[in-house]
Residue, then its C-alpha position, 0 to 999 in steps of 0.5 A: x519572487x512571483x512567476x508564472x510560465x508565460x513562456x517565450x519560444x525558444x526555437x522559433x527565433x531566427x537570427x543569421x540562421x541561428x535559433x535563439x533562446x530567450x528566457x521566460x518574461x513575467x505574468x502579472x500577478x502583484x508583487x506582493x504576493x507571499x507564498x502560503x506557509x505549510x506544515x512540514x513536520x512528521x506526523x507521529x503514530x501512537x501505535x508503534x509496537x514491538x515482538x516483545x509487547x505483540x509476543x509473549x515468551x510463551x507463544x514461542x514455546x515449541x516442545x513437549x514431551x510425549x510421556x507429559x502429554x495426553x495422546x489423541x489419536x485420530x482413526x478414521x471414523x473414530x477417536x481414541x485417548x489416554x486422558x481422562x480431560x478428553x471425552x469422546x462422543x463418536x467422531x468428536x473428541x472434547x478437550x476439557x482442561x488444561x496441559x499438553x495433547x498430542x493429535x496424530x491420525x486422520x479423522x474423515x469426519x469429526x471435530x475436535x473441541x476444546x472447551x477448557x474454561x479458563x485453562x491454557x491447552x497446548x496442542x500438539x498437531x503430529x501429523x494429524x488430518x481433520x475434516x469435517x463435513x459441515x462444520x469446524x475441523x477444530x472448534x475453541x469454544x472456551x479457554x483462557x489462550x490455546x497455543x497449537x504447535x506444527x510438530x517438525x517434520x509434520x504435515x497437518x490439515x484442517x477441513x471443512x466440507x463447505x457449510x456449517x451447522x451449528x451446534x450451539x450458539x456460536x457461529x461458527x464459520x471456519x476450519x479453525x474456529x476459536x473464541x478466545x486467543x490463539x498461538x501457532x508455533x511449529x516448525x512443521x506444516x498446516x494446510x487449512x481448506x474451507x471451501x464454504x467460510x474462512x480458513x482460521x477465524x480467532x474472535x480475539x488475538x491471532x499470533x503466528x510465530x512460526x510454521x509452513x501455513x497453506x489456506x485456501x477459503x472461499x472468505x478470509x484466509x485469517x480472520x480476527x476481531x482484535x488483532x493479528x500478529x505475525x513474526x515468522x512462519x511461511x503462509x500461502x494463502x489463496x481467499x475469497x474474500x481478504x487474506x488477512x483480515x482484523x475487525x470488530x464491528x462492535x468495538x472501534x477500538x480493536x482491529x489491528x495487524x501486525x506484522x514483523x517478520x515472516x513470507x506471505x504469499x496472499x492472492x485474495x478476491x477483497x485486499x491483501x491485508x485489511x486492518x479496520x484498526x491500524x497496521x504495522x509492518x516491520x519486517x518480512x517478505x509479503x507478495x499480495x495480488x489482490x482483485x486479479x491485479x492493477x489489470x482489473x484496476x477499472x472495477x476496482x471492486x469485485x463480482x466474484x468476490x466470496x468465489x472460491x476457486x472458480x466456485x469449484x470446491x478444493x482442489x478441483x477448481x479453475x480459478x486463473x490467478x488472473x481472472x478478469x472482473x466481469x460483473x459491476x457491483x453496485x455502490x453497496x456491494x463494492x468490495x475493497x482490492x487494495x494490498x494494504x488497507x488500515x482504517x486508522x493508519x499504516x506504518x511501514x517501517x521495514x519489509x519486502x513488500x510486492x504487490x499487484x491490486x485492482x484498487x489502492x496498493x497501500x492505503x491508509x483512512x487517516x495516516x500512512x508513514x513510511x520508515x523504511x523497506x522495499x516496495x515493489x507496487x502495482x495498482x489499478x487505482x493510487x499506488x499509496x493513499x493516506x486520506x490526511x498524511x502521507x508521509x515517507x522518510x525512508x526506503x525503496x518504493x517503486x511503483x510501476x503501474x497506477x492511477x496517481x503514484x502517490x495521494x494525500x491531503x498532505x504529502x511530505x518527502x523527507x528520504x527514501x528512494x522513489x520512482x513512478x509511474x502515473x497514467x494520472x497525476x504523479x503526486x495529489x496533495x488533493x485538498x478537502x474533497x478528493x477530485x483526483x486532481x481536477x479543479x486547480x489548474x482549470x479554474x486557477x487560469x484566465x488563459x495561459x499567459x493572458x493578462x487577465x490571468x489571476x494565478x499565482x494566488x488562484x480563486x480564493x486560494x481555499x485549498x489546504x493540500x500540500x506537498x512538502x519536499x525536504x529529502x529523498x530521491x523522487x522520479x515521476x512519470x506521468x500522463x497527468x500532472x507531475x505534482x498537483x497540490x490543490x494548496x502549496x508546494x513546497x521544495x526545500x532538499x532532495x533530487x526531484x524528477x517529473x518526466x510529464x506527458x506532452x499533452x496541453x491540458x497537464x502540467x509539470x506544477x500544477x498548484x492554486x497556492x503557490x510552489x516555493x523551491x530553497x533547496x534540492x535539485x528540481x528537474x522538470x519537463x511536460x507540456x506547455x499549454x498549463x505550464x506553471x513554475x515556481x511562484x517563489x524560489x531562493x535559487x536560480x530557476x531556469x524555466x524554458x520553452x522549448x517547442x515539441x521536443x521528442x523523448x530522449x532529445x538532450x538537455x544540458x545546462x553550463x555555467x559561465x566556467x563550462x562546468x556542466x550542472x545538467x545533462x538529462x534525457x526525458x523518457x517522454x517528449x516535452x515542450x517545457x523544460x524547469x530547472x533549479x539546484x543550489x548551483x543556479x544563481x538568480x540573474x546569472x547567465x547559463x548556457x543551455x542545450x536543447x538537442x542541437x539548440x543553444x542559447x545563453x539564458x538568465x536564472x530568475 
């Protein structure tokens, strides 16, 4: 069944004093014409892990027993131990095999090192302080795996002064600085400042199971090159750069970040958490602010990035935790604000997450799929973005500020609980080259309404994007379309709202396919300039012009029997109204109220 809404007004007919409302007529456009069939099958990800493929038994292994361990003590200037695999060269001390050390003391400027061959140390950190002026406060040159402990009761740091000299052909870039896999356990504390580099770098896995983290740096907060993992543990980061951070630009292959538990408190100059790999988050709660906030949305890069702390050393600096973006970075030294950003896709499937960024707030290159969790997202550009496939099946996504709400080649909304808001589109299913939703509706139409209008059908009808409504509870609002596929949309389950703008250049529907509905309940207002309904439905639409309308003026629909099917007030003012649920029978008659306006009108 075709339609296209050249409306007929509802409000401008007066007869005996009363207005009268008066259904759609149709819009040429062929009677056999078929609505594109789309894909509306789940993407599947071969990443998926779980705490017993990410963590070993032994990553988790907190106590020791100070008579079974070697001793460092930490005494200023100077270094003293009771174990012959510890060498000692004025203010650093050498680990050289394997077993248990204790570190306790302060060092004011030194380094510790660990260089074990393929021997596994545990470090004990008991209440120890290490700074060093130029370069790692701890450095792992060598070891099969080191695992460091945050002794309860603890407080730790690691420093570096804000350069790095090296001492080897290493370059070595952080407060923490290992080339080989690294565990923190502990229910103790650490603060790690590196006010010229990163905070911890590891140039293989980085697991954090337990502990109380502080790190502020002027470049990543954590920095791997294979993988980082997390499970538990409190960690504050305050980063110049990204707060997390996984890549190898030499192998395609590594990059990932886990995440499964714990609370993260990142504010980051880059993106919260970036994966060059894929990212996997089930559990935790993660609160980002990235690139000052969706308030810095319009440079969605930074000037300032690599400025750590108002480029002031710790703790002295200014930095507000808002700070406007001043300076315009050129195409090569844009940098990415985004929350959440994998490179070959993201996969939530619990967590509390919170975000606030200048650019995308989760964002995917190829997939992102959404299982489950709480979100609370802000953002200067997409609220979420998957490059290809965006699909979501369940959690609580509230997206209060962005750009587009939700963008993808292809969308599909199997469940979950979804609310919005766009100054844009609310939905971009943007097929082939991304235009952030332009070309569909303006090279689609002849005119609204005019016979020489072509669409539904479109120029071509080339476009392969697609939005695919099958479950869920979706509320949009929005200042551009409330959904823009340049392909198909499809609706068959779920409640689905679009509150749109009253503006004649955007549409409650706007698509170059077609836009099928057999199921669900479907409820849309907007304006009526490019208005278009349902190209295809097996339930009842009810598609209606309803003039300048103001926001809260209220919408009811009745059946024959008076049973009210409808009662709705749009937040924003309106001039179309549509309206589908498996209640509406095509031919049938329905009462309508709009304000203090009525009529009977028939479903298509």
């Amino acid at each position: 069944m075709k339609r296209c809404l050249l409306f007929i007004m509802i409000l401008a007919v007066l007869l005996c004093g009363c207005n009268v409302l008066e259904t759609p007529s149709t819009v040429p456009g062929g009677s056999d014409y078929v609505p594109g069939e789309l894909d509306a099958e789940p993407v599947e990800v071969d990443f998926a892990s779980s705490d017993s493929q990410m963590f070993t038994d032994a990553d988790a292994v907190a106590t020791y027993s100070e008579s079974d361990s070697a001793v460092i003590e930490l005494k200023g200037s100077g270094i003293s131990s009771n174990a012959n695999s510890v060498i000692i060269d004025g203010s650093t001390a050498t680990i050289t095999r394997g077993g248990t050390y204790i570190l306790r003391g302060t060092l004011d400027d030194g380094s510790v090192i660990v260089d074990a061959g393929k021997d596994k140390p545990h470090l004990i950190l008991e209440g120890a302080s290490i700074t060093s002026a130029d370069f790692a406060a701890l450095y792992i040159r060598e070891a099969g795996k080191v695992f460091v402990t945050l002794a309860e009761g603890t407080d730790n740091t690691l420093a570096n002064g804000g350069s790095f000299t090296a001492i080897d052909t290493n370059t070595v870039d952080a407060a923490l600085f290992s080339k080989t896999d690294v565990s923190l356990n502990g229910a103790g504390s650490l603060t790690v400042v590196s006010p010229g580099g990163h905070g911890i770098v590891c140039k293989d896995d980085l697991a954090i199971v337990d502990g109380k983290l502080t790190i502020q740096s002027a470049s990543h907060a954590l920095d791997a090159n294979d993988s980082i993992r997390i499970k538990g543990g409190s960690l504050t980061m305050n980063a110049g750069m990204d707060g997390i951070h996984a890549e190898d630009a030499n192998d395609a292959a590594t990059g990932f970040v886990y995440i499964s538990g714990g609370v993260l408190n990142i504010e980051a100059e880059g993106d919260g958490v970036s994966a060059a790999l894929h990212m996997q988050v089930s559990g935790g709660t993660i609160d980002i602010l990235a690139g000052g906030g969706y308030e810095n949305g319009e440079k969605q890069n930074s000037g300032n990035y690599g400025d750590f702390m108002g480029g002031g050393m710790f703790p002295g600096g200014n930095r507000p935790s808002k700070r406007a973006v001043t300076t315009t970075a050129t195409e090569d030294t844009a940098t990415s604000m985004k929350g959440l950003k994998a490179g070959a896709g993201l996969l939530i499937e619990g967590s509390t997450l919170t975000v606030d960024s200048a650019d995308d707030a989760l964002h995917s290159d190829t997939v992102s799929v959404i299982n489950g969790g709480m979100m609370k997202l802000a953002s200067g550009d997409d609220g979420i973005h998957a490059e290809t496939d965006l699909n979501i099946t369940a959690g609580q996504i509230e997206i209060t500020q962005s750009y587009e709400g939700l963008e993808a080649k292809n969308i599909l909304l199997t469940g979950g609980k979804i609310s919005l808001v766009a100054t844009d589109d609310g939905l971009n299913a943007a097929g082939g080259v991304d235009g952030s939703g332009e070309g569909g509706r303006d090279q689609m139409f002849g005119g609204m309404g005019q016979p020489g209008g072509n669409r539904p059908g479109g120029m071509g009808g080339t476009s392969d994007g697609s939005v695919v409504i099958s479950g869920g509870e979706l509320y949009v609002q929005a200042s551009g379309d409330g959904i823009d596929a340049n392909g198909s949309i499809q609706i068959s389950g779920g409640y689905t709202v679009i509150c749109g703008p009253n503006n004649g250049d955007t549409a409650t529907l706007d698509y170059d396919i077609s836009a099928s509905i057999t199921g669900g309940v479907f409820i849309g207002t907007g304006a009526l300039g490019m208005a278009q309904t349902f190209s295809a439905n097996t339930q009842g639409v009810l598609a209606i012009r309803a003039n300048n309308q103001s926001s809260g003026v209220k919408i009811t629909v009745s059946d024959s029997s008076g049973k009210e099917l409808l009662s709705y007030e749009p937040e924003l003012a309106f001039s179309v109204i549509i309206y589908s649920a498996p209640e509406l029978v095509s031919g049938q008659s329905y009462h309508v109220t709009v304000g203090s306006q009525e009529a009977e009108l028939n479903a298509s």
